[in-house]
C-alpha positions as CSV (number, residue, x, y, z in Angstrom):
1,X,39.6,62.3,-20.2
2,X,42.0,63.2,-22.4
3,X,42.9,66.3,-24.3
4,X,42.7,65.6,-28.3
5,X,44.9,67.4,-30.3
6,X,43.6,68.4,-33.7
7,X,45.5,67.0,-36.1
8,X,45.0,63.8,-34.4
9,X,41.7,64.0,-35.9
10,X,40.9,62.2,-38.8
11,X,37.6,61.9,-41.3
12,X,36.1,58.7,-42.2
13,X,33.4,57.3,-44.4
14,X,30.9,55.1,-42.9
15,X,30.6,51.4,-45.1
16,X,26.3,50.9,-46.3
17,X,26.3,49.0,-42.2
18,X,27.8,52.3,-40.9
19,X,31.3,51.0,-40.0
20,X,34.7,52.7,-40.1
21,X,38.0,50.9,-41.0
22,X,40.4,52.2,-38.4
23,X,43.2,50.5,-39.4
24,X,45.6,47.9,-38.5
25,X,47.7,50.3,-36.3
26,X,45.0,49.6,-33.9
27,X,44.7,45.6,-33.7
28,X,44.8,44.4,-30.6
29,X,44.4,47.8,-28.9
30,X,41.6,49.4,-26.5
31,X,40.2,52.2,-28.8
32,X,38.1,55.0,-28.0
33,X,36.0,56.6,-30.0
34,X,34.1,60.2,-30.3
35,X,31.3,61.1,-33.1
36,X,32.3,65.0,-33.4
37,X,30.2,65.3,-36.3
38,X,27.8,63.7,-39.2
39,X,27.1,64.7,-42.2
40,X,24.6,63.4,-44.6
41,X,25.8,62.0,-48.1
42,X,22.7,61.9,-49.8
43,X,20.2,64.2,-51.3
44,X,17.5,65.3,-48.6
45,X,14.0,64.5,-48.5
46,X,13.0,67.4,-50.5
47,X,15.5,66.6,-53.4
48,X,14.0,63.3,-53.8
49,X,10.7,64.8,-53.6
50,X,11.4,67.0,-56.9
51,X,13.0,64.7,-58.4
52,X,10.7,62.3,-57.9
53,X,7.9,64.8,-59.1
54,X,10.4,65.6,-62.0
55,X,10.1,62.2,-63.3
56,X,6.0,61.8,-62.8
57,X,5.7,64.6,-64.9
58,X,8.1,63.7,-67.5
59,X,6.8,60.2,-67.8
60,X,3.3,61.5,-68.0
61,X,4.6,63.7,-71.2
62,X,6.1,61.3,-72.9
63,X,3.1,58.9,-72.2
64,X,1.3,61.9,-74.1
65,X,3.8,61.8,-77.1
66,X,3.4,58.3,-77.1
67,X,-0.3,58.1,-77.0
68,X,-0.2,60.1,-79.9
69,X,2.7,59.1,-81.9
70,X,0.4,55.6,-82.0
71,X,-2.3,56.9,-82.9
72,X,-0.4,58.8,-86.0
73,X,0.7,55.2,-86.6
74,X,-2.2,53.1,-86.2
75,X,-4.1,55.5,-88.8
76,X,-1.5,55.4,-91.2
77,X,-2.1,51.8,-91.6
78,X,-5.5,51.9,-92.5
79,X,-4.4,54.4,-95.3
């Protein structure tokens, strides 16, 4: 195998089917390829999981306020 020089390195993004664009300096050319590293975009599991409970909790507040914001509103019609 052959020794890889550093700066012949290069970072890419993954497309949503986990494909990299190498470019068109390699048409037509045997490539070789070497995962070094992968890192993870996205929030983890456990930031998703407080948000997520983030959310319940606020929607069951403002299902509170609502509950009661109708009920102000329903008796003030039959004022």
């Amino acid at each position: 195998m052959d020794d890889v020089d550093a700066r012949d390195l290069r970072t890419n993004r993954t497309d949503d089917r986990g494909r990299i664009y190498l470019g068109t300096e390699y048409a037509n050319k045997r490539v070789t390829v070497a995962v070094i590293d992968v890192e993870d975009d996205g929030p983890s599991e456990e930031e998703l999981a407080a948000a997520y409970r983030d959310a319940s909790e606020s929607a069951e507040q403002l299902a509170r306020e609502w509950d009661e914001t109708s009920e102000e509103a329903w008796d003030s019609l039959d004022e």
